[in-house]
PyMOL commands that place a pseudoatom at each C-alpha (Angstrom):
pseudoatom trace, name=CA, resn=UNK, resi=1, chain=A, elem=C, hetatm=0, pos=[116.163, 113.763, 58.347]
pseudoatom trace, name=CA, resn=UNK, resi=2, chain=A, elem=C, hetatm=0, pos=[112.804, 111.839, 58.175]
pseudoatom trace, name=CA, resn=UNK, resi=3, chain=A, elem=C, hetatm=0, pos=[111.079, 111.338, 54.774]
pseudoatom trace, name=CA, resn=UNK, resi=4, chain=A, elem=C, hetatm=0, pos=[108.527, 113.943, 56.009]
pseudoatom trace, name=CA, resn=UNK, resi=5, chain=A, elem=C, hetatm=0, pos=[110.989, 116.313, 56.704]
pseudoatom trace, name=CA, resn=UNK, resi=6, chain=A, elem=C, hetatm=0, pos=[112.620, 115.494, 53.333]
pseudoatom trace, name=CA, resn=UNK, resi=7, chain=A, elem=C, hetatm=0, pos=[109.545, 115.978, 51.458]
pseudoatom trace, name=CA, resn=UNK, resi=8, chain=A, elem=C, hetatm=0, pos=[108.664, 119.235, 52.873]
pseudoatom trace, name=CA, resn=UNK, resi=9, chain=A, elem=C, hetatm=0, pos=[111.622, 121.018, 52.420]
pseudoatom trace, name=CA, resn=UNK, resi=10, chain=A, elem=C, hetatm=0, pos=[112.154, 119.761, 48.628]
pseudoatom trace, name=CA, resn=UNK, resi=11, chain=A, elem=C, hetatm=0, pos=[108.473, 120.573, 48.037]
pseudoatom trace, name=CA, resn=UNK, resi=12, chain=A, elem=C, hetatm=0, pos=[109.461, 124.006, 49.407]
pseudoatom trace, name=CA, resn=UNK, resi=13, chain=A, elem=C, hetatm=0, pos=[112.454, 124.330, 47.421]
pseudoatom trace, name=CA, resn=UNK, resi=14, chain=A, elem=C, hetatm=0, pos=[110.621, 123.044, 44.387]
pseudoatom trace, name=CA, resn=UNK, resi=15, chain=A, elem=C, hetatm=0, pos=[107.415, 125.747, 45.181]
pseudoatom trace, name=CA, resn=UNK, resi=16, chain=A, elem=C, hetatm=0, pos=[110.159, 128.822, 44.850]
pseudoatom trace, name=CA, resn=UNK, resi=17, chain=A, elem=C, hetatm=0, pos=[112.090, 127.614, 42.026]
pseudoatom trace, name=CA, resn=UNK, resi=18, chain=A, elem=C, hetatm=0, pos=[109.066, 126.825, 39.863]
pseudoatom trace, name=CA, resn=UNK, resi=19, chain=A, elem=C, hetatm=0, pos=[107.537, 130.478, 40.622]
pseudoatom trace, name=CA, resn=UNK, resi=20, chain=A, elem=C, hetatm=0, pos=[104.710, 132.001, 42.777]
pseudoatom trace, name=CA, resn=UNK, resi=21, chain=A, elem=C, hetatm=0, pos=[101.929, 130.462, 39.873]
pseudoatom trace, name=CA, resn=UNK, resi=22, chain=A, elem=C, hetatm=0, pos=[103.178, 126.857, 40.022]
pseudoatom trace, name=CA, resn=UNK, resi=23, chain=A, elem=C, hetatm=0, pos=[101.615, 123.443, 41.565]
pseudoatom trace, name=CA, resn=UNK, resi=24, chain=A, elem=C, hetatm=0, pos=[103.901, 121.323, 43.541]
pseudoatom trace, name=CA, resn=UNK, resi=25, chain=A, elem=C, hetatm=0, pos=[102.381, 117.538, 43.764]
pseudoatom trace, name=CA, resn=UNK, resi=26, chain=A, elem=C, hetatm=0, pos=[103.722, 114.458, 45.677]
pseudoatom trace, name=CA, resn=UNK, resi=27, chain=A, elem=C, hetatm=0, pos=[102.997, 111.188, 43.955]
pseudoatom trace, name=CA, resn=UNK, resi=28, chain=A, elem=C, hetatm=0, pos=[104.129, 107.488, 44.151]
pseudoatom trace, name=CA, resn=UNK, resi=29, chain=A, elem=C, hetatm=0, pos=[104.568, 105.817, 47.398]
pseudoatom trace, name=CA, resn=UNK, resi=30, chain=A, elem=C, hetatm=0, pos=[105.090, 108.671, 49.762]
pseudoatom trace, name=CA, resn=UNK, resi=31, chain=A, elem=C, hetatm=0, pos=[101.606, 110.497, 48.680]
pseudoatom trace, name=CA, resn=UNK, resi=32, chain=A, elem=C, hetatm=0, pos=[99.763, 106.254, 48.682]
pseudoatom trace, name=CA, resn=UNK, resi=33, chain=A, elem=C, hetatm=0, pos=[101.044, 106.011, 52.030]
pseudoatom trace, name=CA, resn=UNK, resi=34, chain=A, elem=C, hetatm=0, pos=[103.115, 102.541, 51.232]
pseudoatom trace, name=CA, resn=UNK, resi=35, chain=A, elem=C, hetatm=0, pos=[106.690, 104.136, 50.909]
pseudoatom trace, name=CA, resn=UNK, resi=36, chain=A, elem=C, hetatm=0, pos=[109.120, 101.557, 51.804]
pseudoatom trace, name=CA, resn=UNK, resi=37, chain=A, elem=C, hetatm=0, pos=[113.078, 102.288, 53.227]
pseudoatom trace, name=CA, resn=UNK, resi=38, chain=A, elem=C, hetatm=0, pos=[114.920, 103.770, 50.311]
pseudoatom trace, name=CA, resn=UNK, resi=39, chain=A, elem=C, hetatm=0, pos=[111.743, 104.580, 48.149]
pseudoatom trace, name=CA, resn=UNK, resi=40, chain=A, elem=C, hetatm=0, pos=[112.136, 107.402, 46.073]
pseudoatom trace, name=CA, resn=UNK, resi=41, chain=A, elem=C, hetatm=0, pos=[110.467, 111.356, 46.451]
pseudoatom trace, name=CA, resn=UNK, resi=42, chain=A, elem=C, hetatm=0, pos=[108.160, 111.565, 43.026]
pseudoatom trace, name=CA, resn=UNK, resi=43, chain=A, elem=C, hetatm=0, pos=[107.121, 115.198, 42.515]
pseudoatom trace, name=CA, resn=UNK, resi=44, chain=A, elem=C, hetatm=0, pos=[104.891, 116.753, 39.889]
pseudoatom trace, name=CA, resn=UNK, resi=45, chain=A, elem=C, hetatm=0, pos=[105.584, 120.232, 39.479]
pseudoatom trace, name=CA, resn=UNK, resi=46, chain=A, elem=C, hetatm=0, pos=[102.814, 122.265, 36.929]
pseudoatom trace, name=CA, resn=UNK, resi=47, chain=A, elem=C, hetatm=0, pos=[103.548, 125.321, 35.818]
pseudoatom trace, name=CA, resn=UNK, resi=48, chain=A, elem=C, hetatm=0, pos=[101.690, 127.963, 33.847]
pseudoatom trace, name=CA, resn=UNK, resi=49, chain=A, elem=C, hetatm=0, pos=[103.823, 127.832, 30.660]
pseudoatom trace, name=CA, resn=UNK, resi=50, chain=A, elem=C, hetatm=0, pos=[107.067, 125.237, 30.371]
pseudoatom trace, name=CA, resn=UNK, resi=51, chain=A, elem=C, hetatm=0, pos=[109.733, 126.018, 27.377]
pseudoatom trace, name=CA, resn=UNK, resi=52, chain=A, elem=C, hetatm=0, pos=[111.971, 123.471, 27.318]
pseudoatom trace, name=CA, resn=UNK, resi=53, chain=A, elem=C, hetatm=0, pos=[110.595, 120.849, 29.855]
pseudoatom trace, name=CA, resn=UNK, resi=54, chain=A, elem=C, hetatm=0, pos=[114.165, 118.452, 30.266]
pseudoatom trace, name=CA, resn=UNK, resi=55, chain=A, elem=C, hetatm=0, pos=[116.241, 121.475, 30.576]
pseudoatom trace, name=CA, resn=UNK, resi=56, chain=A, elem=C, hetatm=0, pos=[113.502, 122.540, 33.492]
pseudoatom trace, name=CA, resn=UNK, resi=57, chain=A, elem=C, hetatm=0, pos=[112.651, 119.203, 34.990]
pseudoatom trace, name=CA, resn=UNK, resi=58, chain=A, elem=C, hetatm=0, pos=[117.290, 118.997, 35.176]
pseudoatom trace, name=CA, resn=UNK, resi=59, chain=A, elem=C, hetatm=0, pos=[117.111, 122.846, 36.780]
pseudoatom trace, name=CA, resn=UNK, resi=60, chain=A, elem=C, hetatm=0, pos=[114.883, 121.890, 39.362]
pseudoatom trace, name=CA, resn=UNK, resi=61, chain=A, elem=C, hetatm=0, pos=[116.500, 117.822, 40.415]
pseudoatom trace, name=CA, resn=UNK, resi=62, chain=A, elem=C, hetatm=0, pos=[119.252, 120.431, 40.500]
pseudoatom trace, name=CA, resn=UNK, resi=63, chain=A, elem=C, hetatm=0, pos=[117.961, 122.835, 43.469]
pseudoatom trace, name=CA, resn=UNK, resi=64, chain=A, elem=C, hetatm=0, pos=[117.520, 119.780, 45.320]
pseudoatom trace, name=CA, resn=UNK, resi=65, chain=A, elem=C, hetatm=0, pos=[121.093, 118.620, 45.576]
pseudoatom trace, name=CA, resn=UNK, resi=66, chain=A, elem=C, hetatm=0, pos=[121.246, 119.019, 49.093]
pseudoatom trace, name=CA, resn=UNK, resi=67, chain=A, elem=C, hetatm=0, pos=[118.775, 116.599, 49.959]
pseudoatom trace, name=CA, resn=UNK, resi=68, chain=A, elem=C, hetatm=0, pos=[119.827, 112.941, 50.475]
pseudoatom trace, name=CA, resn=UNK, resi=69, chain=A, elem=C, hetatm=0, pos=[117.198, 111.085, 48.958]
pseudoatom trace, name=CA, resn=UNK, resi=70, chain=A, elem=C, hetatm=0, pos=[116.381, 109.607, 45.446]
pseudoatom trace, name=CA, resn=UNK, resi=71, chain=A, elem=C, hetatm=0, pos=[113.709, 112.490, 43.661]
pseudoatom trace, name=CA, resn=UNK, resi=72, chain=A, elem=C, hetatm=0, pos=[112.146, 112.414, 40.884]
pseudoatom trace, name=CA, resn=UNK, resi=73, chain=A, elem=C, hetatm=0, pos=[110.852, 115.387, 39.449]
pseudoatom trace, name=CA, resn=UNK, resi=74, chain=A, elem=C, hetatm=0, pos=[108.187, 115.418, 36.342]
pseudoatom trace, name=CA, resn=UNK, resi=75, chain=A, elem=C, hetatm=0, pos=[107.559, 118.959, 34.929]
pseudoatom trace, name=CA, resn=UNK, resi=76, chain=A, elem=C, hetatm=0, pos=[103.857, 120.054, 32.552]
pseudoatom trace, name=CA, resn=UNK, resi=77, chain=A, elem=C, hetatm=0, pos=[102.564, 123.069, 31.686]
pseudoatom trace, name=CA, resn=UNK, resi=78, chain=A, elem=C, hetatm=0, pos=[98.538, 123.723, 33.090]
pseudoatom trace, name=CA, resn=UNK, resi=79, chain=A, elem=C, hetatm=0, pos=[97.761, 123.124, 29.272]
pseudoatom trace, name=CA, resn=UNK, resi=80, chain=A, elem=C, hetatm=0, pos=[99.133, 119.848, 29.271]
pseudoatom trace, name=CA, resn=UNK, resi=81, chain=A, elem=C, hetatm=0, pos=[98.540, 119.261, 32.754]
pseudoatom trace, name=CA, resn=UNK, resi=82, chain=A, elem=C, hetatm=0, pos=[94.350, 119.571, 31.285]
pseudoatom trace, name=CA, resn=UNK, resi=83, chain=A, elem=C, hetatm=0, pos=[94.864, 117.584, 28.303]
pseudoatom trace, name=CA, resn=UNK, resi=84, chain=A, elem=C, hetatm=0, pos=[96.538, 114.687, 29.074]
pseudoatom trace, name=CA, resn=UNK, resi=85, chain=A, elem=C, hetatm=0, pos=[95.402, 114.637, 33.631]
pseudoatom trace, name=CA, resn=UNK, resi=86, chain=A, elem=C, hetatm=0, pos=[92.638, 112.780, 31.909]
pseudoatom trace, name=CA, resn=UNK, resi=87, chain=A, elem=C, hetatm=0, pos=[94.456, 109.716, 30.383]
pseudoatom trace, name=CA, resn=UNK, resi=88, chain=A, elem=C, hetatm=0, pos=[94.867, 106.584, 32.590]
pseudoatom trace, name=CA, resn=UNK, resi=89, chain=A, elem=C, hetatm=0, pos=[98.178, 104.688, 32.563]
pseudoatom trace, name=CA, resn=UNK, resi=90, chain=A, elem=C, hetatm=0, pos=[99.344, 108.332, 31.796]
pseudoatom trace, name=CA, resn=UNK, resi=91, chain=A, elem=C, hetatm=0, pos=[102.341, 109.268, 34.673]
pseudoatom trace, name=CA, resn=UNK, resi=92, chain=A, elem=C, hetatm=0, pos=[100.940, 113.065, 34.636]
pseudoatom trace, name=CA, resn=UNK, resi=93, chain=A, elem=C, hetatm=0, pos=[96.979, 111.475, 35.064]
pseudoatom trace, name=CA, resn=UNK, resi=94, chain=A, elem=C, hetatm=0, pos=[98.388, 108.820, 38.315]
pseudoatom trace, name=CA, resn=UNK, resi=95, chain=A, elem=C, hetatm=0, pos=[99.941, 111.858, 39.388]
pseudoatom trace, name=CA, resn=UNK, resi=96, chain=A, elem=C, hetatm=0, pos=[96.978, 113.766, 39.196]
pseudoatom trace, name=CA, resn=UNK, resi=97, chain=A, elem=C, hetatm=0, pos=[94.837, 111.138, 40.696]
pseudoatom trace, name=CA, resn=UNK, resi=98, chain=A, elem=C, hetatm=0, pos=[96.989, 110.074, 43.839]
pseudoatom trace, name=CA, resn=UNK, resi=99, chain=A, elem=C, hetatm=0, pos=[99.095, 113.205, 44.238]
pseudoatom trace, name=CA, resn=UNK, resi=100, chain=A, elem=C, hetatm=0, pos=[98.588, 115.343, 47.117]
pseudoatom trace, name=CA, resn=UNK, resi=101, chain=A, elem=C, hetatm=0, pos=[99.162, 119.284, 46.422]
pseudoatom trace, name=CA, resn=UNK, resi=102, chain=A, elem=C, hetatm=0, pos=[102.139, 120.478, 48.760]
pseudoatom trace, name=CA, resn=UNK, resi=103, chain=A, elem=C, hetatm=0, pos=[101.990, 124.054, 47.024]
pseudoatom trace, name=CA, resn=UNK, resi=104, chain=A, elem=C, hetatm=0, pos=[99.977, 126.245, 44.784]
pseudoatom trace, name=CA, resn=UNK, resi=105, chain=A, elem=C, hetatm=0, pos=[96.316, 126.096, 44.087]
for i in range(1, 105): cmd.bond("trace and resi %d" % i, "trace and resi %d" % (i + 1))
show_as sticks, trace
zoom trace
């Protein structure tokens, strides 16, 4: 499977785990365009309201089992997407900044 291939079906999977209201956001080296042999899949996934963000961000790594590549999945609610997108040196804000939107509005 190419790394294009792997990012589209895990932004996919991600999209209909995280719920019809939810952004799904490629980051890091894949979204810059410099991904090198063995670079990881960073995903930002927003959604409207997140209670307990670890036990969320573990749920969805763990609908993408089935894909054999190294992902990294970051989870925010739109609230904290809003307060912190604006903060530089801020994962959420580089995200924000480089990602490109693979799902949602």
């Amino acid at each position: 499977m190419t790394a294009e291939e792997m990012i589209a079906k895990a932004a996919g999977i991600l999209a209909r785990e995280a719920g019809p209201n939810a952004r799904v956001i490629l980051f890091g080296s894949h979204a810059r365009g410099d991904a090198r042999a063995g670079s990881d899949l960073d995903f930002l996934v927003i959604q409207p309201e997140v209670e307990g963000r670890h036990r969320e961000m573990v749920r969805l790594r763990r609908s993408l089992r089935g894909i054999e590549a190294p992902i990294d999945v970051l989870v925010y609610s739109e609230e904290e997407a809003r307060a912190w997108g604006h903060m530089p040196g801020t994962a959420i804000h580089d995200a924000l900044e480089e990602g490109k939107v693979l799902a949602g509005a």
